[in-house]
C-alpha positions in Angstrom: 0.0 0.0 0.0 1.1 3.5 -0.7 2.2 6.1 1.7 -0.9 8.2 1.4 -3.0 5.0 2.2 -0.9 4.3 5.5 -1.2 8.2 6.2 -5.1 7.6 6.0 -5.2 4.4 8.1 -3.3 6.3 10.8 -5.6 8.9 10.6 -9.0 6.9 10.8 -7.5 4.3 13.6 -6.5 8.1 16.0 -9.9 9.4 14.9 -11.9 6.2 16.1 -10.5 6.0 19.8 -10.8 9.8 20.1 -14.5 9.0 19.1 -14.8 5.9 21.2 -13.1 8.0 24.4 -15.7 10.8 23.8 -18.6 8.5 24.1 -20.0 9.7 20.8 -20.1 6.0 20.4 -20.6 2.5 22.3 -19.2 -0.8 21.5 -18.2 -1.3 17.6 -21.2 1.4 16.8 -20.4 4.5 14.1 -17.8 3.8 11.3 -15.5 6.5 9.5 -13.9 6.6 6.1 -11.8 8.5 3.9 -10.5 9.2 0.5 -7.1 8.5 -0.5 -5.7 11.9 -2.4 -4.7 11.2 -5.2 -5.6 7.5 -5.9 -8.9 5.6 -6.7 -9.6 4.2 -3.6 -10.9 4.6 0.2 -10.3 3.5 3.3 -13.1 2.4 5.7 -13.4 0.6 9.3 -13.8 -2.5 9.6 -17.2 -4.6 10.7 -17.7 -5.7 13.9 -14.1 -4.5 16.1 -14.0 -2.3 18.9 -12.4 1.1 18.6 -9.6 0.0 21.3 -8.4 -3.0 19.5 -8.5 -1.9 15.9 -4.9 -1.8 14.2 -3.9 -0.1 11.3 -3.7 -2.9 9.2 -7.5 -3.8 10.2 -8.5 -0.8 8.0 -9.8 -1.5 4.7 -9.1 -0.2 1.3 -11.7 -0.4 -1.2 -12.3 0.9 -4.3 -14.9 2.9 -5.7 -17.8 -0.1 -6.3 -16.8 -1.4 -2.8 -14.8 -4.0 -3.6 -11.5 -4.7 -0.5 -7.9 -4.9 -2.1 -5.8 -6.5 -0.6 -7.1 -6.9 3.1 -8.6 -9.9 5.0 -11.2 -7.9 6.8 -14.7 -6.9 6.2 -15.8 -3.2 5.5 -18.1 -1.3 7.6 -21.7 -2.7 6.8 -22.2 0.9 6.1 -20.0 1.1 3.1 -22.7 1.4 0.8 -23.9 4.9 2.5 -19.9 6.1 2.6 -19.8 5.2 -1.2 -22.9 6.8 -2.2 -21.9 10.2 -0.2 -18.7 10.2 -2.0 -20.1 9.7 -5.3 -22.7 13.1 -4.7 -20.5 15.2 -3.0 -17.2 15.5 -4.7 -15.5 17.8 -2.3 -16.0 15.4 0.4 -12.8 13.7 1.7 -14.1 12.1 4.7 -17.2 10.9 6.3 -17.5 9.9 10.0 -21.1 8.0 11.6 -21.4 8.1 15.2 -24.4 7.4 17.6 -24.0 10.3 20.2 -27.0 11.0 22.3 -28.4 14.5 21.6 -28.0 13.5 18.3 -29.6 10.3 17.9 -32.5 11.6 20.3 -32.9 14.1 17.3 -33.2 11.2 14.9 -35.5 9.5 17.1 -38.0 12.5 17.1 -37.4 12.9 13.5 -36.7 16.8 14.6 -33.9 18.5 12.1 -31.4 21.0 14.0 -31.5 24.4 12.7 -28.6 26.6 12.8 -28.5 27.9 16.1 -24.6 28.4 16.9 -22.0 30.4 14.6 -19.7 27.0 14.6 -22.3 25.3 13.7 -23.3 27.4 10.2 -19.0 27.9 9.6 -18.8 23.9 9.8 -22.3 22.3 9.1 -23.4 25.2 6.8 -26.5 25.3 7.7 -29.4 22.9 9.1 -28.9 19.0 9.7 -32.2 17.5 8.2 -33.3 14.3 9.1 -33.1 11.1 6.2 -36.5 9.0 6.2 -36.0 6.1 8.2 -34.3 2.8 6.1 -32.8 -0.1 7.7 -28.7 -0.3 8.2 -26.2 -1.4 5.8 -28.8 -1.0 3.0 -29.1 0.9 -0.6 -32.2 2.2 0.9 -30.6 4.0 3.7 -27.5 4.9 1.6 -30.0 6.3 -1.3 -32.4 8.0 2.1 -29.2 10.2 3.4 -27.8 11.3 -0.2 -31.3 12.5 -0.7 -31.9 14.2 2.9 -28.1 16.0 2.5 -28.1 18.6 -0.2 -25.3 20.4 0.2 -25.0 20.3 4.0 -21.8 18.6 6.1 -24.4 16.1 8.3 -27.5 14.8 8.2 -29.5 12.5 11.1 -30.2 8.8 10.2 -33.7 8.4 11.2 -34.0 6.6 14.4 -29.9 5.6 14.3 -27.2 8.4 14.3 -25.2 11.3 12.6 -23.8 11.2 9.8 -20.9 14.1 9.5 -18.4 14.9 7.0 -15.7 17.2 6.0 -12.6 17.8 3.8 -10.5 15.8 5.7 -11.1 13.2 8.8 -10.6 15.9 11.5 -13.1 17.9 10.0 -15.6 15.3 9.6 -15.2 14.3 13.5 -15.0 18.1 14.1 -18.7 18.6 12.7 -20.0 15.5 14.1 -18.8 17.5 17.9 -20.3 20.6 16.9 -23.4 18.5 16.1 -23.7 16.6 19.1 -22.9 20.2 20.8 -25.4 21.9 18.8 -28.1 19.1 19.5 -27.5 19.4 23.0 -28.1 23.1 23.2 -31.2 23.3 21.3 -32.6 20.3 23.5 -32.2 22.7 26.6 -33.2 26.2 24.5 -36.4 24.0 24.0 -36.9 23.5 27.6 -36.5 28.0 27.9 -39.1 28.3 25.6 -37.1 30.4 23.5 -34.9 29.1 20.0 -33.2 32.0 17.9 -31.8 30.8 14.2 -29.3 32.2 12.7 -30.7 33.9 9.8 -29.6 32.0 6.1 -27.4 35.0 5.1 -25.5 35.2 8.3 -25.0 31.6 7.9 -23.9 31.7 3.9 -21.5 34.1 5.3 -20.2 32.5 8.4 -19.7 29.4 6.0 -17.8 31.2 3.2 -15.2 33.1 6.2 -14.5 29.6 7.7 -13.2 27.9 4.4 -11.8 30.9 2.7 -10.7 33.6 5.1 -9.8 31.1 8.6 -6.8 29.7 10.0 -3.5 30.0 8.3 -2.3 30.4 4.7 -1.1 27.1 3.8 3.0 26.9 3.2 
C-alpha cells in the first residue's frame, strides 16, 4: 500500500479512539472513512471491532464499487452509504457516523437542527435534516441520506445516528462535535421556551469566512 494510504489508516485508527473516548459511540457502533488523495480508492473501518483493539492494518481499502484490495477484513456494513456520499459530493474527503445521544434523540423525534450556533453554520453550513427512516447497511438507507443532504456537512439517520463529514477526517469528527454540541443546546433552549436561528445569510457568510478567510495560509 502506498504512503498516502498508511497516512489515511493512521488517521482513521487516531480518529476512532478519540470518538470511542468521547462516548459519541458505544461498543463497535459508528464507522468512518476517507479518500485516498490522489488515488482511486478509500479506506473504511472494519465490521464488527472495537475502537480499542483496531490496528492499522485492520483498515480496509476499497475501491470505488466497494470492492477490499488487498485486506482480509470486512468493510463497515455501512460502506454502501460512505460510497454513495462520496459519489454526490465531490468535495468530500471524509465521512464519520457516530451514535451520540443528543444527536440520535434528534433522529428519534425525527426533529432537524436548525442553525443555532456560529460554529455550527461555519462547519455544518446550515441545518442537519433528518433522512426517512431505512434499515442499516442498505441501498435504501445509503439512497435515504444522499437524498436528505443537499449540500449540508451532516445529516441524522432516522432513528440511528449522525452522519458528518468534512474535507479531511478531523473535519468530519470536528462537525460531528459541533453537532452533538449543537443538538444538546437546542434540546435545553427547547426546555426556555425560546430558540433563535441564525438567519440563512449570516449563515452563507459564516460558512464562506470559515473555508476561505480562517486559519493559516497554507506553506
Amino acid at each position: 500500500m502506498s504512503l498516502a494510504v498508511e497516512i489515511m489508516r493512521e488517521q482513521i485508527q487516531q480518529t476512532g479512539s478519540m470518538m470511542a473516548a468521547g462516548g459519541l459511540v458505544t461498543g463497535t457502533c459508528g464507522n468512518i472513512s476517507a479518500r485516498v488523495p490522489g488515488e482511486p480508492y478509500y479506506v473504511v473501518t472494519p465490521s464488527g471491532i472495537p475502537y480499542d483493539r483496531i490496528k492499522k492494518k485492520d483498515l480496509v481499502v476499497v475501491d470505488g464499487s466497494g470492492h477490499v484490495i488487498n485486506s482480509e477484513r470486512r468493510p463497515s456494513t455501512e460502506l454502501k452509504m460512505h460510497l454513495s456520499i462520496y459519489n454526490a459530493r465531490e468535495e468530500v474527503g471524509a465521512i464519520v457516523h457516530t451514535h451520540s445521544i443528543y444527536a440520535c434523540a434528534l433522529a428519534v423525534a425525527g426533529k432537524s437542527l436548525p442553525p443555532i450556533l456560529e460554529e455550527m453554520a461555519q462547519l455544518v453550513g446550515g441545518a442537519v435534516p433528518v433522512a426517512r427512516y431505512a434499515r442499516a447497511g442498505t441501498f435504501n438507507l445509503a439512497a435515504a441520506a444522499v437524498e436528505a443532504l443537499g449540500e449540508s456537512n451532516a445529516v441524522l439517520l432516522a432513528n440511528h445516528g449522525l452522519v458528518g463529514m468534512g474535507r479531511d477526517v478531523a473535519e468530519a469528527y470536528q462537525v460531528c462535535l459541533v453537532v452533538e454540541k449543537a443538538a444538546q443546546v437546542y434540546a435545553w433552549a427547547t426546555t426556555m421556551g425560546r430558540v433563535e436561528i441564525i438567519a440563512q445569510d449570516d449563515v452563507q457568510t459564516l460558512r464562506h469566512q470559515f473555508l476561505y478567510e480562517y486559519g493559516q495560509p497554507k506553506e
